[in-house]
N, C-alpha and C positions, 0 to 999 in steps of 0.2 A: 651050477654052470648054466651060464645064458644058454637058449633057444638059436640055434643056427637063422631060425624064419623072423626074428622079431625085426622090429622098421629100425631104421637107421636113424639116427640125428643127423639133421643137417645144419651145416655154422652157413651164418648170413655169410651175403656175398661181399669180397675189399672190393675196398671203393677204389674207380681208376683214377680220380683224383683228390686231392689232396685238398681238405679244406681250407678256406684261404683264415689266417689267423693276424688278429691286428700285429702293430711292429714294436716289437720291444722298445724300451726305456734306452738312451745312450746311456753310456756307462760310465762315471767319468776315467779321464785318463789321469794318474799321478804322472806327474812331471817331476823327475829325478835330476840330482847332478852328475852334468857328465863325467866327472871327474870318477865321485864316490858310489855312485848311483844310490844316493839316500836318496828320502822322500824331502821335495821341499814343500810343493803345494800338489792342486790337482784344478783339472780344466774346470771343473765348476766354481773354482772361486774365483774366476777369473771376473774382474769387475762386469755388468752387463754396460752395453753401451746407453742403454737410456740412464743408466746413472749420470755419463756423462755429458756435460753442455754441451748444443753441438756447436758452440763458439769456440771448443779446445781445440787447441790442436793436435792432431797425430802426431803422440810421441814415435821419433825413431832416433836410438841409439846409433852409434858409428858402424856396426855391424850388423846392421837390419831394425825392422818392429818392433818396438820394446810393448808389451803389454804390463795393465795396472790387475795387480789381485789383491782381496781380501783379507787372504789368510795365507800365511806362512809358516813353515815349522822347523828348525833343524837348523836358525840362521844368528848370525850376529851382527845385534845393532849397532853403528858407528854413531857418531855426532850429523846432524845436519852441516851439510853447505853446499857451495853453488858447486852444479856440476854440468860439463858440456854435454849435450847433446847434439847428433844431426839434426835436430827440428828448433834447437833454440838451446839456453844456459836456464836451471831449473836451480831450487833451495830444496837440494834432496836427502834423506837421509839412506844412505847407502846400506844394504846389507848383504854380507858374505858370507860364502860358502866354498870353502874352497875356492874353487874358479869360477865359482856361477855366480851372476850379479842382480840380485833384485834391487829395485829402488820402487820404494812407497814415498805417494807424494805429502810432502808438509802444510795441512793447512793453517 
């Protein structure tokens, strides 16, 4: 059995604040279909815009922004042909999912 007189330990003192730490990675987002909610892509394959000329134009579809991605998964390819959009008429080949509509451009 310990001595009642022996010295004490003492724990260092918390710190009152909090050290400052670099900012995590973004993460990417999978983008699901509304419908099924499968995976179709995720925000990183989202084309970057220096790929893009900046003589192109902003695609926008009838219902808003259309953006171009890389990679898709979970989809079915049609045939090419011209398809309207709000920014102009493109030679697209359409792919679907349920109700979700990506289109990759033909070059």
């Amino acid at each position: 059995m310990p001595a009642l007189d022996s010295p004490r330990r003492c724990l260092p003192a918390v710190p009152r604040t909090r050290p400052t730490s670099r900012p995590l990675p973004s993460i990417p987002r999978p983008l699901s279909c509304k419908a099924c909610k499968t995976c179709i892509t995720s925000c990183n394959a989202e084309l970057p815009l220096s790929a893009i000329p900046p003589e192109s134009p902003n695609f926008r579809g009838f219902s808003g922004k259309a953006s171009l991605f890389t990679e898709t998964y979970n989809v079915t390819l049609k045939p090419p042909k011209l398809e309207l959009m709000g920014s102009g008429a493109y030679r697209l080949s359409v792919r679907v999912q349920n109700t979700y509509l990506l289109i990759p451009f033909q070059h």
